[in-house]
C-alpha positions, 0 to 999 in steps of 0.5 A: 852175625852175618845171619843175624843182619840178614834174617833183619835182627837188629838187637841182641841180648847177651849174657843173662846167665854168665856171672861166672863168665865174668867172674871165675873165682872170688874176686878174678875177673875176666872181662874181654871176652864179650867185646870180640861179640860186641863188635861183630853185632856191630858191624852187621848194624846190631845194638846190643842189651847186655844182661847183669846176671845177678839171678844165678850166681856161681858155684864158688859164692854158694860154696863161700856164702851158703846162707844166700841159697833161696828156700822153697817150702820147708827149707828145702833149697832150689837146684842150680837149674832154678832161677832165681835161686838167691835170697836177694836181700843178704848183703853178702850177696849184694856186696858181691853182685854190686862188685860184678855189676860195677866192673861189667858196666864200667868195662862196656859203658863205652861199647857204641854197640851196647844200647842199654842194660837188663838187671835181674831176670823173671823177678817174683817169678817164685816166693823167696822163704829163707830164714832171712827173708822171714826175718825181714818179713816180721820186722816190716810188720813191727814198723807197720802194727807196731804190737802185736795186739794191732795185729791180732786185730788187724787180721782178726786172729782172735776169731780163730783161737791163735792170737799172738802173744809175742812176735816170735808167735807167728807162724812160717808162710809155708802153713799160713791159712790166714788171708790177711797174714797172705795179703800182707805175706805178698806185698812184702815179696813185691817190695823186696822184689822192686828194691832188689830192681831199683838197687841194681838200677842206682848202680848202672846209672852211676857208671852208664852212659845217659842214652843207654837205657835199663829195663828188666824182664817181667813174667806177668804169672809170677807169684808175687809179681807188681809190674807197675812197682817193678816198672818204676825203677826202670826206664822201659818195661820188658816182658817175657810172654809164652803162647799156647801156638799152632792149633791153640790159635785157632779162632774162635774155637781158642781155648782159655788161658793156663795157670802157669802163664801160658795163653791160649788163642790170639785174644790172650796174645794182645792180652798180655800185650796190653798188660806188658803196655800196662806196666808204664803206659808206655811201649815195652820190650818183648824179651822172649816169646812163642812156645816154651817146648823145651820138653824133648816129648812135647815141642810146637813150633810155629805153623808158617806164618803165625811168628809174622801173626805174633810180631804184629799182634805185639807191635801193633799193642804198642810193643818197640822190639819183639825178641826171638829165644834162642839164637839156636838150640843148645845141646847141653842144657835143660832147654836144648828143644827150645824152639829156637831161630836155628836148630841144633846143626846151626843151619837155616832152616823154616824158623829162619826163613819165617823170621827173616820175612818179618825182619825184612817186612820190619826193616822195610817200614822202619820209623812207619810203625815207630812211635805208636799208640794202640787205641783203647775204647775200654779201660780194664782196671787191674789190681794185683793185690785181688789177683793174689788174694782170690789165688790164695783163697778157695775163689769161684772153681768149675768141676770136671774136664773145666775145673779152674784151680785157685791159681788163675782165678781172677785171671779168669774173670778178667779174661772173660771180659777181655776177650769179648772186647777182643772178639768184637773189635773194640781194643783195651787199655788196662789200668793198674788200681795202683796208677789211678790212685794210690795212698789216699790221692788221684793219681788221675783224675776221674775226669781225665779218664772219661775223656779218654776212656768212657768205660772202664770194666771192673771185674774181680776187683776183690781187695779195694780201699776205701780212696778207690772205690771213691774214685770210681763213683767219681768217674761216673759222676764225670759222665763214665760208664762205669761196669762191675764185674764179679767178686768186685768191692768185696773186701778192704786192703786188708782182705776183711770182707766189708759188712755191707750189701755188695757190690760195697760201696757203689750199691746205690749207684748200680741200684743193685746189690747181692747178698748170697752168691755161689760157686756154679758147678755148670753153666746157667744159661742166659737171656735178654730181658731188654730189647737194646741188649741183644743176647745170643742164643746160648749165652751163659753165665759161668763159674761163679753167680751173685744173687742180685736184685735190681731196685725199680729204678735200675734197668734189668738187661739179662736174665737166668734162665733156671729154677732157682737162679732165675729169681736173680737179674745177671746184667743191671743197669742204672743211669747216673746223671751224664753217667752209667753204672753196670752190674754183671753178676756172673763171669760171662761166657764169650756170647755174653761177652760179645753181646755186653761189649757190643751194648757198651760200644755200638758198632760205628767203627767199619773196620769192626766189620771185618771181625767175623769167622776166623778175622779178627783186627787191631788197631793204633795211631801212630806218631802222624796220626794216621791210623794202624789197622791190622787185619788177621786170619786165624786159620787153615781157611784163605779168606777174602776181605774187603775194605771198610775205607781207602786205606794204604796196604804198608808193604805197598805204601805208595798204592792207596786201595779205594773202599771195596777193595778185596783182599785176600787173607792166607792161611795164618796171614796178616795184612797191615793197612795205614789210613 
C-alpha cells in the first residue's frame, strides 16, 4: 500500500475473481478478511472499487447446480479459466449470486474506503448457447412474431425451402446461416446481457450508500456487445481496453486494428477512447489497459515513456481514472506474464518507475484536468446492430498478407474514416444510432446536433430503420453536412436488403446512387477531379468499391483511376439547402482520408499546425473553459515544436509561454499545454 501511495494510485480494484473467498461452502460465508486491505488503502488516502464476482462462480455451485455451465458450440462447456463461464438467466444461479452480493455490500457499504461497486466483468465478451438460453431465445420471438407464419415471413424463409411449421422447427444458432435469424440471435444476447447488469445494479442499490457509484467493465470487441444498453443500468461506463504497444505505436506507419480487439497505432487508442466515452456521453473509467502479454513466448511492455502517452491520450478523450492490471504478476495463473506495475519478485523496477511519473505528474495537477470534455468537430455515427451483421456475413474481405476476415469488417471501415480526422487533427465524438433516435422517436434533435456537431460521418451503417434514415435527412435539412460512407442505408432492422437504389432512402439527397458494387481484391487508385478537393499522390480506394453515378446537379470530387472502375465517381457531393450531402463509395485509405477530412473541416485551428510526422495533438475543454491541448511524439525521433499561441505548459502552470515558443518533444514524450 505504501508503494501504491507513492507511485501516485489513488484507487484500487479488488475482488473481481473472489466468490469463493466469500463464500467457501454453500451457504458459509466469510467476509472479513477484505477489511484489514479496506483499511491499509485507506490510510495511504486510496478508494477502493469493489468488484461482485458473479462471473465465475465456485467450484461447489457447479457441482450442486450443473445446468448453470454456459455452453459453447455444440454443447461443449467452457474450462474453469473462461469467463464468463455461466448461463446467466437461471434462476438457480441467480438465487445464489443475489445471496452473495446481498452479504458482500451489506458487510462494506459502510467502509469510508469503498467508493463504489463493479457488477459483472467483460459482459457479451462470448455468446451464451445453453439449452436454456435457446429456450429463452425461442419464447422471445413467440411474444415477438406471435406464429410462426409472421416469422417464415419476416425472415423470408420461404425463399430457402425451411419454412417452419412449428416452433420446435427452428434450428440451434450453432448451424444458423440465416442473417435475419443472426440479427434477431444477437439482440436477444444484448438484452440478456443488459438484464443480468441492471438486476445486479437493483440489488446494490438497495443496500449501498447514495455516494458510492456502480459501473461494470465493458470490452468494446464482445460478440454481442450493446455499451450504450449495457451503460443504462449503470452510473458510470467502465472499459477494459488493449494496445498493440511499442512499435505498434509508431506513427504514421501504424498498422490497423486486430480482430480480437487489440488496436494498433495512437489513432486506435483515442478510438477506443471516444467509443468508451460513447457509451453515455459522459466521462468513463479505463479499468484495465496496455498489452495483454500473458503469453510467456510473446510479452510487450512498454517503451519508456508510452504508459505516460497512453494515460493522457485517455484522459484528454474524457477518460476520470486510468487503471493499470495487475498490481504485480502472479505466479500461478494463466496470466502470470501479464505486464504487471511489479514483477514477479514484488520489487520496484522500470514499470514502477514509469508509472510513478504519471501518478506524480496526475497528482500535481489534481482538479486541473477534472471535469473535462474532449472537443468534437466530427460527429461518427455507430450502430451495433450493422457491426453484428456485416460480422455475421461475408462483408467486403482483402486477400493475401492484408486479408480482413469477417470479424472486424464494419471495424474497418468505420476506422478508415476515423483515422483520417485523427491524422489531421480534427477530434470526434461518436454517437451510437440508438441515442439519436430510438423506437420511432428523437432522442436528439436534428437541430441540436448541427450546432454542436456540423458533420456527422456515417459509414457502414448497414442495418437501419426507417425513423433513422429520417433523421438523417432532417440533419441536413437543419444545415449539417451530412457524409455516407460505404455499405450505408442498405438494409431495414430485420437485415432484408431494401429494394431501392442505394444508398436507400437518401438517393435524392446525395444526388448519387449505385446499384452494382465489388469486393476489391487490391486497391484502385484514386485522384481529384475538383480543384477544392485536393487528393494526395497515392490515394486509393480499398476493400470494398460501389459503382456510383452522380446526377448533373451533384459535384463530382474524386475519381478512379482504372479501366473498368474508372466509369464510377468515388467521392460525390451535393448542396441541400443551408446543408450538404456527401458520398464516398469506397473505404478510404489514410490519404484519401486525410484529404476528405481536411475538405470537411479547413484548417482554421493553428494548433492543427503541429500535426506532421511523428506529432500528433489532442484536444478538451475543461470545466473553466480553457482549452487542453496535448501535444505528442510517436517515435524514436526528439522533435522541436513551436507553439500556435501562448498557452501554459501544466507542469509549469504559472509560466505562460508566448506564440513561437520552441518546445522540445522526446522520444515517446508528451507535453500538455492549457490556454
Amino acid at each position: 500500500m505504501r508503494l501504491m501511495h507513492e507511485a501516485g494510485f489513488s484507487v484500487m480494484r479488488v475482488t473481481e475473481p473472489a466468490w469463493l473467498r466469500w463464500e467457501l461452502e454453500d451457504g458459509q460465508f466469510t467476509l472479513d478478511w477484505l477489511q484489514p486491505v479496506l483499511d491499509a488503502a485507506l490510510a495511504q488516502g486510496m478508494g477502493t472499487v469493489l468488484s461482485l464476482p458473479t462471473p465465475e462462480p465456485p467450484p461447489w455451485l457447479a457441482r450442486k447446480h450443473p445446468e448453470i455451465a454456459a455452453r459453447r458450440q455444440h454443447g461443449e462447456s467452457w474450462g474453469r479459466v473462461s469467463q464468463p463461464v455461466t448461463d446467466v438467466t437461471n434462476q438457480g444461479f441467480r438465487f445464489h449470486a443475489e445471496r452473495m452480493i446481498r452479504q458482500v455490500v451489506g458487510r462494506y457499504r459502510d467502509h469510508r474506503g469503498v467508493i463504489g461497486f463493479q457488477v459483472d466483468n467483460l459482459s457479451g465478451a462470448e455468446i451464451f448457447r445453453s439449452p436454456g438460453i435457446f429456450e429463452a431465445f425461442v419464447e422471445s420471438l413467440r411474444q415477438t412474431y406471435t406464429d410462426v407464419d409472421s416469422i417464415n415471413k419476416e425472415w423470408g424463409l420461404v425463399s430457402w425451402g425451411r419454412p417452419l411449421s412449428t416452433w420446435n422447427d427452428l434450428w440451434a444458432p450453432d448451424t444458423n446461416t440465416v442473417p435475419q435469424y443472426d440479427m434477431a440471435w444477437k439482440r436477444f444476447q444484448s438484452g440478456v446481457i443488459s438484464d443480468f447488469v441492471s438486476w445486479q445494479s437493483k440489488i446494490i442499490r438497495e443496500t449501498a450508500r447514495p455516494d458510492q457509484f456502480i459501473t461494470t467493465c465493458v470490452q468494446y470487441a464482445d460478440a454481442a456487445g450493446d455499451d450504450p444498453g449495457v451503460a443504462r443500468q449503470v452510473d458510470i461506463t467502465s472499459g477494459t481496453v488493449m494496445f498493440d504497444i511499442r512499435d505498434g505505436l509508431f506513427f504514421p506507419e501504424s498498422g490497423t486494428p486486430r480482430s480480437e480487439g487489440v488496436h494498433a497505432g495512437p489513432w486506435g487508442m483515442t478510438l477506443a477512447a471516444d467509443r468508451a466515452y460513447s457509451s453515455r456521453q459522459e466521462p468513463f473509467l479505463l479499468t484495465q489497459t496496455a498489452s495483454p502479454t500473458a503469453d510467456p513466448i510473446m510479452n510487450a511492455p512498454c517503451f519508456d515513456g508510452q504508459w505516460r502517452q497512453l494515460a493522457w491520450a485517455m484522459i484528454s478523450r474524457g477518460a476520470r481514472m486510468v487503471e493499470f492490471r495487475n498490481w504485480h504478476a502472479l505466479t500461478w495463473d494463466p496470466e502470470s506474464y501479464w505486464t504487471s506495475v511489479l514483477p514477479h519478485d514484488k520489487l520496484p523496477g522500470r514499470v514502477f518507475e514509469q508509472l510513478s511519473v504519471v501518478g506524480e505528474e496526475l497528482r500535481s495537477l489534481g482538479s486541473a484536468v477534472s471535469g473535462l470534455i474532449p472537443d468534437a468537430q466530427i460527429g461518427l455515427l455507430w450502430s451495433n446492430p450493422s457491426s453484428w451483421a456485416l460480422d455475421f456475413q461475408s462483408g467486403p474481405r482483402r486477400t493475401g498478407e492484408e486479408s480482413l476476415s469477417r470479424e472486424g469488417v464494419y471495424d474497418q471501415i468505420v476506422g478508415s474514416f476515423y483515422r483520417g480526422a485523427f491524422e489531421m487533427g480534427v477530434s470526434v465524438r461518436i454517437l451510437h444510432d440508438r441515442q439519436i433516435c430510438e423506437g420511432g422517436a428523437d432522442l436528439v434533435a436534428p437541430t441540436e446536433t448541427v450546432k454542436t456537431l456540423p458533420v456527422l460521418v456515417v459509414a457502414g451503417l448497414y442495418v437501419a430503420d426507417d425513423h433513422l434514415i429520417d433523421w438523417l435527412r432532417r440533419y441536413v435539412e437543419a444545415g449539417g453536412h451530412l457524409v455516407v460512407g460505404p455499405r450505408s442505408a442498405v438494409t431495414d432492422p430485420q437485415v432484408r436488403v431494401r429494394s431501392k437504389a442505394k444508398p436507400a432512402g437518401l438517393t435524392d439527397l446525395l444526388c448519387a446512387s449505385y446499384q452494382e458494387m465489388a469486393s476489391l481484391e487490391a486497391p484502385v487508385t484514386v485522384e481529384s477531379c475538383a480543384p477544392g478537393f485536393p487528393v494526395l499522390p497515392g490515394a486509393q480506394g480499398t476493400v470494398w468499391l460501389e459503382g456510383l453515378y452522380a446526377e448533373p446537379e451533384a459535384q463530382v470530387l474524386a475519381t478512379y483511376i482504372h479501366p473498368h472502375f474508372g466509369r464510377y465517381a468515388t467521392v460525390v457531393t451535393h448542396r441541400v439547402g443551408h446543408g450538404r450531402a456527401t458520398v464516398i463509395g469506397t473505404v478510404p485509405d489514410p490519404n484519401l482520408a486525410r484529404a476528405l477530412v481536411q475538405w470537411l473541416v479547413p484548417p482554421t485551428d493553428p494548433w492543427r499546425s503541429l500535426v506532421s510526422g511523428p506529432v500528433t495533438i489532442t484536444s478538451a475543454t475543461l470545466g473553466d473553459g480553457r482549452k487542453l491541448r496535448v501535444v505528442y511524439n510517436w517515435s524514436w525521433i526528439p522533435v522541436v515544436i513551436q507553439l500556435p499561441q501562448p498557452a501554459r505548459d501544466v507542469t509549469l502552470p504559472d509560466s505562460l509561454l508566448p506564440s513561437g515558443y520552441e518546445v522540445a518533444l522526446n522520444p515517446w514524450d508528451v507535453r500538455a499545454f492549457v490556454q
